[in-house]
PQR file of N, CA, C, O and H, with PARSE charges and radii, in Angstrom:
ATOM      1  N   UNK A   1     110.257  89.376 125.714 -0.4000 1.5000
ATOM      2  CA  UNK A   1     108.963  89.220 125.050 -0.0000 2.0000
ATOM      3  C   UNK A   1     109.156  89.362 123.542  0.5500 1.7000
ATOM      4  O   UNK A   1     109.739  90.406 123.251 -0.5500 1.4000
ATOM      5  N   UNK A   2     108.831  88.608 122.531 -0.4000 1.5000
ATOM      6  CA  UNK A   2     108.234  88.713 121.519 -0.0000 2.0000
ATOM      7  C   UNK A   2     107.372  89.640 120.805  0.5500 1.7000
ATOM      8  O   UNK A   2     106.298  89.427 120.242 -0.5500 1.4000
ATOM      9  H   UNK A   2     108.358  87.759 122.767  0.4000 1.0000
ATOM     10  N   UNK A   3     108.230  91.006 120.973 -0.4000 1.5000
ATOM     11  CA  UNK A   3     107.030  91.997 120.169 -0.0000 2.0000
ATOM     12  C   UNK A   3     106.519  91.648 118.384  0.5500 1.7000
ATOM     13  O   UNK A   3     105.486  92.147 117.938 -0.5500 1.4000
ATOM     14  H   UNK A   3     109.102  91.179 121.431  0.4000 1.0000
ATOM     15  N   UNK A   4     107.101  91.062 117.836 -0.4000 1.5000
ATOM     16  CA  UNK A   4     107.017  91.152 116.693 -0.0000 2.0000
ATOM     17  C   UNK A   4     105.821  90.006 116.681  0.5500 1.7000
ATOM     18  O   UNK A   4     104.869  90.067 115.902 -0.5500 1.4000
ATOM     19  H   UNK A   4     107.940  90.657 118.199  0.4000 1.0000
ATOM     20  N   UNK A   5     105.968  89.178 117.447 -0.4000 1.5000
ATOM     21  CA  UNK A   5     104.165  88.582 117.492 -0.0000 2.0000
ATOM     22  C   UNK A   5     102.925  89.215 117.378  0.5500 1.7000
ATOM     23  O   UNK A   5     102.019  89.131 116.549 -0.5500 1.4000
ATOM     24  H   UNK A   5     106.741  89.129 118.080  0.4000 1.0000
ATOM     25  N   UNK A   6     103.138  90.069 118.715 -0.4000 1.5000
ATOM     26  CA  UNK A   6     102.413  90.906 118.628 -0.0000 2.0000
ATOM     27  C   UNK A   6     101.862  92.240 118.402  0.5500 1.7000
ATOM     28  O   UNK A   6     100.780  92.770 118.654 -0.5500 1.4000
ATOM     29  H   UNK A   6     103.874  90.137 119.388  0.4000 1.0000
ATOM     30  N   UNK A   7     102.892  92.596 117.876 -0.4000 1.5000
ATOM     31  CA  UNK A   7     102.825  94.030 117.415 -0.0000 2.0000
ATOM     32  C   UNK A   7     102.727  94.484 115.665  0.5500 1.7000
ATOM     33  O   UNK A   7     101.881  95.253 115.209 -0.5500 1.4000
ATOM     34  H   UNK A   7     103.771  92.166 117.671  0.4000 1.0000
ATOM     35  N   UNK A   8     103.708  93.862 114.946 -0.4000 1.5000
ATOM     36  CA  UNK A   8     103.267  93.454 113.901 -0.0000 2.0000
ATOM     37  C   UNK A   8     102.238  92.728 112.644  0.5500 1.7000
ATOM     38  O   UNK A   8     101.632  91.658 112.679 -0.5500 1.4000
ATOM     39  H   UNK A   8     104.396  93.237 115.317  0.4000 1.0000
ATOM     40  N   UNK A   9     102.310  93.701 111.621 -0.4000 1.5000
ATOM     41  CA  UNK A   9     100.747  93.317 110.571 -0.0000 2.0000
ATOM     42  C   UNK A   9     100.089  94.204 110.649  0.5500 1.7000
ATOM     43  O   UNK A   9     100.489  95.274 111.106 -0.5500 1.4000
ATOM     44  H   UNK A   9     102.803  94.571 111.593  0.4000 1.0000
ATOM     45  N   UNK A  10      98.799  93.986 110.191 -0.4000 1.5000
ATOM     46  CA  UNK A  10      97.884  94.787 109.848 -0.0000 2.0000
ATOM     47  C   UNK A  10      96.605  95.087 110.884  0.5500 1.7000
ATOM     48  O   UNK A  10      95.653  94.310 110.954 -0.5500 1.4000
ATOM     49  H   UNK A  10      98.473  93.117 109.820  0.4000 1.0000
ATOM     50  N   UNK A  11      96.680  96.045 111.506 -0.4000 1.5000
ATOM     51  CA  UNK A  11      95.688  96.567 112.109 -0.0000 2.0000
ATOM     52  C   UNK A  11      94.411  96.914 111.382  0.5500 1.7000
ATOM     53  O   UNK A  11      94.728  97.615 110.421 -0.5500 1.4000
ATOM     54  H   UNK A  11      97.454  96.676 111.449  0.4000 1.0000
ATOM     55  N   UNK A  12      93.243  96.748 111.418 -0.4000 1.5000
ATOM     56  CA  UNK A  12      91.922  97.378 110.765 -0.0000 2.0000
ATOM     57  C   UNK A  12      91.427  98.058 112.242  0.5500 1.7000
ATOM     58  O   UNK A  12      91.266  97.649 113.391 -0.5500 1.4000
ATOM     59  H   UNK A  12      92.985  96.178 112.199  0.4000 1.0000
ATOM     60  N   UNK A  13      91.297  99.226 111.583 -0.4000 1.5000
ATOM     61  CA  UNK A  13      90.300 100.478 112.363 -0.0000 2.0000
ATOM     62  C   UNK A  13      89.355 100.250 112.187  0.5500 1.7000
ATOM     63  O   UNK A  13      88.948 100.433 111.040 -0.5500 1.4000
ATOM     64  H   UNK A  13      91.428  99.558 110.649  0.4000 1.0000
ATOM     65  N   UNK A  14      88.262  99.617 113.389 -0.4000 1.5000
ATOM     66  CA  UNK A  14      87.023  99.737 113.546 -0.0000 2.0000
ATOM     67  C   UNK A  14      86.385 100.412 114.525  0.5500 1.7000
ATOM     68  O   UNK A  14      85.333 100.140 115.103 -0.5500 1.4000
ATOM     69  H   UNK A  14      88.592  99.468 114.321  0.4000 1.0000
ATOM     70  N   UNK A  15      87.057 101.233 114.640 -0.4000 1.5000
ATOM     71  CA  UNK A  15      86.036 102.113 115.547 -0.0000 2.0000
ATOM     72  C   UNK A  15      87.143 103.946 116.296  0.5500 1.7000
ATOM     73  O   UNK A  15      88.254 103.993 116.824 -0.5500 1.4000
ATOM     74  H   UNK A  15      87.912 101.454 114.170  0.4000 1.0000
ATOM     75  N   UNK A  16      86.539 104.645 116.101 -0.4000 1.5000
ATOM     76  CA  UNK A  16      87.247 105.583 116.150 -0.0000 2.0000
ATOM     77  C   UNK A  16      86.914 107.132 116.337  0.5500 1.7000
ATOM     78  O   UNK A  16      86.054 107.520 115.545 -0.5500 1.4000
ATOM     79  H   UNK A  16      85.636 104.607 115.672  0.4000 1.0000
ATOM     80  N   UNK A  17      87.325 107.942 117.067 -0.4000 1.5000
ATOM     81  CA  UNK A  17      86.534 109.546 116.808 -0.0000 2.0000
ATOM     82  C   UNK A  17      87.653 110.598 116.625  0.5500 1.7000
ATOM     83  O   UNK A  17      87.868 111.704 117.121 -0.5500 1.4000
ATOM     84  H   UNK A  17      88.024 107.626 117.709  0.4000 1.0000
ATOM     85  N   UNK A  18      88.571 109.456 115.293 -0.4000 1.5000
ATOM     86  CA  UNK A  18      89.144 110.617 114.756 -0.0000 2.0000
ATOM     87  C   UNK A  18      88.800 111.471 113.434  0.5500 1.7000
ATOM     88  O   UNK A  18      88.854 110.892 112.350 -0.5500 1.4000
ATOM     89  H   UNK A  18      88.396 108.558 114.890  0.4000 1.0000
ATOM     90  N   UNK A  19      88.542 112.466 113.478 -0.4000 1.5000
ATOM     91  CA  UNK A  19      88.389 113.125 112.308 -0.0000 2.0000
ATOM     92  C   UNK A  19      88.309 112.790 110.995  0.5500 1.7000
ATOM     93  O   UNK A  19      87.312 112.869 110.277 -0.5500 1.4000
ATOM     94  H   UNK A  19      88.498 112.936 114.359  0.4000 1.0000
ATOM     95  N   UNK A  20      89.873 112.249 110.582 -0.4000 1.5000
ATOM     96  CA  UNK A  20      90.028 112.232 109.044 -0.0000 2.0000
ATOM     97  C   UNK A  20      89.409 110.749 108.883  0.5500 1.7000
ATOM     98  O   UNK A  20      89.484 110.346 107.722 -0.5500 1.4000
ATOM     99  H   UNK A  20      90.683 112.185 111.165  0.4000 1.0000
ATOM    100  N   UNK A  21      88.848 109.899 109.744 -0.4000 1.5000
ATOM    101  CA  UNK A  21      87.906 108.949 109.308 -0.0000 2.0000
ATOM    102  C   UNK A  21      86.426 109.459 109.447  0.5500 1.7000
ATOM    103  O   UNK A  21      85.594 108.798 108.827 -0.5500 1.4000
ATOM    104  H   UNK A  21      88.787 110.226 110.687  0.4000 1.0000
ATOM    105  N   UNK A  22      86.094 110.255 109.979 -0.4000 1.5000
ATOM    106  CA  UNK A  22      84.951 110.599 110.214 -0.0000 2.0000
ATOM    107  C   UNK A  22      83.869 111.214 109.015  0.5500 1.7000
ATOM    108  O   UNK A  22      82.665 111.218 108.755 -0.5500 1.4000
ATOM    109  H   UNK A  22      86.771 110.792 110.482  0.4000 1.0000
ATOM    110  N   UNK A  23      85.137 111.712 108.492 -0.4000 1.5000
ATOM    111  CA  UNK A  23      84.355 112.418 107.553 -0.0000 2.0000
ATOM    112  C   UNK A  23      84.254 111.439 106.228  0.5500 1.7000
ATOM    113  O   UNK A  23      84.968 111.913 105.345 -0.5500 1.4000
ATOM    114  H   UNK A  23      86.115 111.709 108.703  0.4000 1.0000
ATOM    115  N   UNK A  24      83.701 110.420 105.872 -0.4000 1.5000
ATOM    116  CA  UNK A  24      83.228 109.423 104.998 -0.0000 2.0000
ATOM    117  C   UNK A  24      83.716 109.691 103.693  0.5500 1.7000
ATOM    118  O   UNK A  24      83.033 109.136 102.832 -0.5500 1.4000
ATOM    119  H   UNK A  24      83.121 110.035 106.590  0.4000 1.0000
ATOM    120  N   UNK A  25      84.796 110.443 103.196 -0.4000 1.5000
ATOM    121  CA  UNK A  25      85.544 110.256 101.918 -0.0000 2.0000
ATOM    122  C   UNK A  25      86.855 109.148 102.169  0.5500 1.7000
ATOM    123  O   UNK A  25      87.661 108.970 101.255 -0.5500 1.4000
ATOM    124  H   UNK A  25      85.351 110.893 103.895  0.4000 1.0000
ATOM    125  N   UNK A  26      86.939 108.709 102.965 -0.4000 1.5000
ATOM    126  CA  UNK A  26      88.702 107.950 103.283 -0.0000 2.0000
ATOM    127  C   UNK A  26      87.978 106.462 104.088  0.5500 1.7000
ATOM    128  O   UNK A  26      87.652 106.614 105.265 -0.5500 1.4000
ATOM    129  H   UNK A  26      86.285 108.853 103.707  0.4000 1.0000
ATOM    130  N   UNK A  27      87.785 105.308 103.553 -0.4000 1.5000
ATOM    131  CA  UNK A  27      87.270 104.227 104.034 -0.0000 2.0000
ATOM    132  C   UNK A  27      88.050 102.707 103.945  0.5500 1.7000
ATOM    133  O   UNK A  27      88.801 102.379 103.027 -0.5500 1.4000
ATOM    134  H   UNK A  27      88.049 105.184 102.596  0.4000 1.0000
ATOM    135  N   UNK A  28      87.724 101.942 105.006 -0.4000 1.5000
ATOM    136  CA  UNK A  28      88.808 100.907 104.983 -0.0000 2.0000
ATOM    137  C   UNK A  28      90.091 101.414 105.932  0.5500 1.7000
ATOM    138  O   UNK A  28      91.209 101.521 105.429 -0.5500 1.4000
ATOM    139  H   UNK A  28      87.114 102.208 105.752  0.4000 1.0000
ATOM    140  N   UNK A  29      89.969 101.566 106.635 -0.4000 1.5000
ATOM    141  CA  UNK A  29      91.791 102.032 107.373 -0.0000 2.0000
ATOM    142  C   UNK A  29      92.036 101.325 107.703  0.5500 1.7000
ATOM    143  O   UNK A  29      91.212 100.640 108.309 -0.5500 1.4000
ATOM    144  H   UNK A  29      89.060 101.479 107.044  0.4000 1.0000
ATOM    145  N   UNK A  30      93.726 100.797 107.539 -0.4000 1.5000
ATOM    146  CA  UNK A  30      94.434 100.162 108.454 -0.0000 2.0000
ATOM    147  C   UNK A  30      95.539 100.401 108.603  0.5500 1.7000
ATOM    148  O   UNK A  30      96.071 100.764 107.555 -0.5500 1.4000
ATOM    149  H   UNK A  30      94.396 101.353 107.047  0.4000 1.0000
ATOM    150  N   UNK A  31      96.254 100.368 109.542 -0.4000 1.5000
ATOM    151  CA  UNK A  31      97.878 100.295 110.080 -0.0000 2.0000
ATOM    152  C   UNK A  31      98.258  99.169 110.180  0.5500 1.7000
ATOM    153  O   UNK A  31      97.741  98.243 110.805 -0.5500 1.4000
ATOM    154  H   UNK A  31      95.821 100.073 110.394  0.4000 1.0000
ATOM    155  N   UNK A  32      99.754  99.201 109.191 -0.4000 1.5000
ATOM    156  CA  UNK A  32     100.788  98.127 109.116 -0.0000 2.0000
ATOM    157  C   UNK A  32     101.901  97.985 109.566  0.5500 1.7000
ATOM    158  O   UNK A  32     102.867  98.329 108.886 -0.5500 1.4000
ATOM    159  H   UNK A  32     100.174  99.954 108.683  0.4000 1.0000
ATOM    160  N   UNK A  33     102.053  97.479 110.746 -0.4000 1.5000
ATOM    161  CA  UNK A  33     103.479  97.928 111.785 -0.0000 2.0000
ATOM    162  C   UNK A  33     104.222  96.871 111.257  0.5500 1.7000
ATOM    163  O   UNK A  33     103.830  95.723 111.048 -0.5500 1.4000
ATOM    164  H   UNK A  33     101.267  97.200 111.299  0.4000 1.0000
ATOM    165  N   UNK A  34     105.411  97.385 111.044 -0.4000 1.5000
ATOM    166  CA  UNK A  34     106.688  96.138 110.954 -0.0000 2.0000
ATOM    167  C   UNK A  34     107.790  96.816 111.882  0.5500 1.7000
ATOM    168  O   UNK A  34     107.509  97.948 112.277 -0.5500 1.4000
ATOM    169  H   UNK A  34     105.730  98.318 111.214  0.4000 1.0000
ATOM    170  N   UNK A  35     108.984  96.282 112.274 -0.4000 1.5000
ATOM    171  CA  UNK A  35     110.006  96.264 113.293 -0.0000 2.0000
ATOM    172  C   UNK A  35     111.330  96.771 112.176  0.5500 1.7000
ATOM    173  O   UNK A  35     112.044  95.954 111.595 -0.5500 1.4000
ATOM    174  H   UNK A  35     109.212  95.363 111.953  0.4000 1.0000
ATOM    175  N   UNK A  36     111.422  97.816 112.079 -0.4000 1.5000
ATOM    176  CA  UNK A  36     113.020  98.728 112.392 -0.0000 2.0000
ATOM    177  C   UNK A  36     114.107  98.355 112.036  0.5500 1.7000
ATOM    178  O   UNK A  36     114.849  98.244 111.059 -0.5500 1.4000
ATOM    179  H   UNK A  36     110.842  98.480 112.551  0.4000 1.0000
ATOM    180  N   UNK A  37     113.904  97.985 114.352 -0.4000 1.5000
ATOM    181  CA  UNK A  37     115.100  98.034 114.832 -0.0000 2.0000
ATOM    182  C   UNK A  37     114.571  97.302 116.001  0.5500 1.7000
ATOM    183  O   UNK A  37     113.378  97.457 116.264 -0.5500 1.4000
ATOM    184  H   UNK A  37     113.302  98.076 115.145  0.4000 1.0000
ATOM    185  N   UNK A  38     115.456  96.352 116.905 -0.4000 1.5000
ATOM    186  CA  UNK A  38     115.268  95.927 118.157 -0.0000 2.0000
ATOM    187  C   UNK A  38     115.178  96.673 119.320  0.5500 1.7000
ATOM    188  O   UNK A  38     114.203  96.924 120.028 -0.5500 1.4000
ATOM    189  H   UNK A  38     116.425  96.226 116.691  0.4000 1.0000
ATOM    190  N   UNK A  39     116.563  97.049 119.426 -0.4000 1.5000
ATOM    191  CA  UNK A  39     117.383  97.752 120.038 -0.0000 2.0000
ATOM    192  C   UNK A  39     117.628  99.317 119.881  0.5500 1.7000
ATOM    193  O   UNK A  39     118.504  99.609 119.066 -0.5500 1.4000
ATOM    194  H   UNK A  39     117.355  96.845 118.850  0.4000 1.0000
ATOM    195  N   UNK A  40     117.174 100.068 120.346 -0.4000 1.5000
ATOM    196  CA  UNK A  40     115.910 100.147 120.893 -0.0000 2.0000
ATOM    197  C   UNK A  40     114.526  99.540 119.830  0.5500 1.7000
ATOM    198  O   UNK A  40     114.716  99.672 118.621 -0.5500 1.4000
ATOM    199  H   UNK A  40     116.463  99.830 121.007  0.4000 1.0000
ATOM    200  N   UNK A  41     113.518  99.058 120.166 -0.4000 1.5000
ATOM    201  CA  UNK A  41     112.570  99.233 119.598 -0.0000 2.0000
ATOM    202  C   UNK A  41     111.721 100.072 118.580  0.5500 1.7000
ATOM    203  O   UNK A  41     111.031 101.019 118.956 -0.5500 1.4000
ATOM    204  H   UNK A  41     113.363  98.951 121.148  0.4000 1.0000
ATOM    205  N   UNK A  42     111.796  99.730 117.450 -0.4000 1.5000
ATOM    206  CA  UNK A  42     111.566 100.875 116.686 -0.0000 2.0000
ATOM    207  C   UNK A  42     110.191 100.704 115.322  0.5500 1.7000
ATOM    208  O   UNK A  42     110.481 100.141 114.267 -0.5500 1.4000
ATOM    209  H   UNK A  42     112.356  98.960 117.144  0.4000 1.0000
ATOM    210  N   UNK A  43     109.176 101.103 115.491 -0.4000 1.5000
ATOM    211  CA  UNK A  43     108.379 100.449 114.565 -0.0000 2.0000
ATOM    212  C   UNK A  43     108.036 101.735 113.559  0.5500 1.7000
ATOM    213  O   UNK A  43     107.917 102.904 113.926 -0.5500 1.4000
ATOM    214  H   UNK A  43     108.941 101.561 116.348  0.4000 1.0000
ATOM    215  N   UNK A  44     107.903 101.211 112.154 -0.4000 1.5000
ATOM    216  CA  UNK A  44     107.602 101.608 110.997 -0.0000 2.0000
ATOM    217  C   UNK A  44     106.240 101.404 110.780  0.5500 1.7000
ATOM    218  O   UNK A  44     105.903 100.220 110.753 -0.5500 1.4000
ATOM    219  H   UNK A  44     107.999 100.262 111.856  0.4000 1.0000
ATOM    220  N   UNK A  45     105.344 102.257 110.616 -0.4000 1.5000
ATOM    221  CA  UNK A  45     103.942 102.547 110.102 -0.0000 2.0000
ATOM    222  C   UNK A  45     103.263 102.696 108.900  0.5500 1.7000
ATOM    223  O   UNK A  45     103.350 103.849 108.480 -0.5500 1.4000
ATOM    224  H   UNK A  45     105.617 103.219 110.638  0.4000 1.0000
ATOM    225  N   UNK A  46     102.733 102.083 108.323 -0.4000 1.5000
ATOM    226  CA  UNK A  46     102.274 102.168 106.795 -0.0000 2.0000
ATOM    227  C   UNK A  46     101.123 102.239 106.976  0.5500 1.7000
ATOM    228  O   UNK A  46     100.618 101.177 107.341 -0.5500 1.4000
ATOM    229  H   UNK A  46     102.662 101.146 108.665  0.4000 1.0000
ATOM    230  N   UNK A  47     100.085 103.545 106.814 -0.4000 1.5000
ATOM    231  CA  UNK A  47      98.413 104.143 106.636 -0.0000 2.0000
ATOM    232  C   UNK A  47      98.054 103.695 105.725  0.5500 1.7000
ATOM    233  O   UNK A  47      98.552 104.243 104.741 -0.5500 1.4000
ATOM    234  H   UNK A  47     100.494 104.408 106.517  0.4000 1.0000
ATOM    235  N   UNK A  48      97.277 102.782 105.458 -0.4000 1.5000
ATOM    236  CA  UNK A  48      96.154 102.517 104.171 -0.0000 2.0000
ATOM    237  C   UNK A  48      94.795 103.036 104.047  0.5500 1.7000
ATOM    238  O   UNK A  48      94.092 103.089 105.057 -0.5500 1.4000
ATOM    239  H   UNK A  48      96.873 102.337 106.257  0.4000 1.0000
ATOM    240  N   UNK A  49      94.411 103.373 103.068 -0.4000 1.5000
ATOM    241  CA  UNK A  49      92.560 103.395 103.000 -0.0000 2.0000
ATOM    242  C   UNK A  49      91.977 103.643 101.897  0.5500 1.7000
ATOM    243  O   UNK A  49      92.578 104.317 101.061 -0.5500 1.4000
ATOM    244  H   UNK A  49      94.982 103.330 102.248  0.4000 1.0000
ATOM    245  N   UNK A  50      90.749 103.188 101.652 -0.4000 1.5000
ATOM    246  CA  UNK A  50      90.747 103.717 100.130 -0.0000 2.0000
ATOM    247  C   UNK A  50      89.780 105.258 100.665  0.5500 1.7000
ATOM    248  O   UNK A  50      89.293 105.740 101.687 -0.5500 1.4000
ATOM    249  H   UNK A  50      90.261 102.641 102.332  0.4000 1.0000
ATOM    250  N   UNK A  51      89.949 105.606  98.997 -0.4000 1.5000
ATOM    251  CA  UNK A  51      89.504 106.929  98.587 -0.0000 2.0000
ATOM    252  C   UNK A  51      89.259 107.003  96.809  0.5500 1.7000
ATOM    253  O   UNK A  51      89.982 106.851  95.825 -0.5500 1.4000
ATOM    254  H   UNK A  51      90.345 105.214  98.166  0.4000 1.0000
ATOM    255  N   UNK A  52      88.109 107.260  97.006 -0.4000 1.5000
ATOM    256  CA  UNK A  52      87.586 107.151  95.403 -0.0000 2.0000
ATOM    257  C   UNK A  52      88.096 105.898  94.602  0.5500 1.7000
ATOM    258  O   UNK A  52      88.583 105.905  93.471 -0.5500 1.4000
ATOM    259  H   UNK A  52      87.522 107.384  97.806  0.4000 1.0000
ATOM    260  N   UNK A  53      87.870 104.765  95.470 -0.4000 1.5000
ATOM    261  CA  UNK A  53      87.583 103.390  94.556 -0.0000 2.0000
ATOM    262  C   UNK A  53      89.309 103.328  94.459  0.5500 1.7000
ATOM    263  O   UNK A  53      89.723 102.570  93.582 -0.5500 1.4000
ATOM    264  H   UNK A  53      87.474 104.759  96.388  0.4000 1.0000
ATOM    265  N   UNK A  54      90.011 103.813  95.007 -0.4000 1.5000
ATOM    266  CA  UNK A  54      91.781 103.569  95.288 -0.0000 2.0000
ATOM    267  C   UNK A  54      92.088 103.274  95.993  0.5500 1.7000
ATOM    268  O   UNK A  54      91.385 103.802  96.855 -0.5500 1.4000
ATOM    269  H   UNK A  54      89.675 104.429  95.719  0.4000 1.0000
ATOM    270  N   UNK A  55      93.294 102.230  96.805 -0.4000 1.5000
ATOM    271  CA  UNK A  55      93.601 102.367  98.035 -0.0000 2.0000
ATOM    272  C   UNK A  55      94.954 102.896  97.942  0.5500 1.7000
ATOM    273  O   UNK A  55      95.789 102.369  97.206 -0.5500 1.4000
ATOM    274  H   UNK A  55      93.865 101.801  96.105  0.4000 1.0000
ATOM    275  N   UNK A  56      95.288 104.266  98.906 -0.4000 1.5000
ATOM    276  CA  UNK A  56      95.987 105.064  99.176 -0.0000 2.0000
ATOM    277  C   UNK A  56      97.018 104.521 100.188  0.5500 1.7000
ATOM    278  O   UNK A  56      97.902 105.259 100.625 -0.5500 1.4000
ATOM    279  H   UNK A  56      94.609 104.694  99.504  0.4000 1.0000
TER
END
């Protein structure tokens, strides 16, 4: 299978009951998966969001 089709890019969080979005200072989230390693499978995570007119 082709993970990097589908597993990779940019995720947007729309919907969620985690905490550090909950509380309305940290807006816009998304997760940016890119690929590692194959072998084993290995994905890298990059958190975005803004906060005070920044994105973090």
């Amino acid at each position: 299978m082709n993970y990097q089709k589908y597993l990779t890019g940019s995720w947007q969080i729309i919907g969620t009951t985690f905490n550090l979005w909950l509380k309305g200072d940290r807006t816009e989230p998304s997760i940016t998966y890119s690929i590692v390693n194959n072998q084993p499978l290995t994905l890298l995570d990059q958190v975005r969001f803004r906060k005070n007119n920044k994105m973090k």
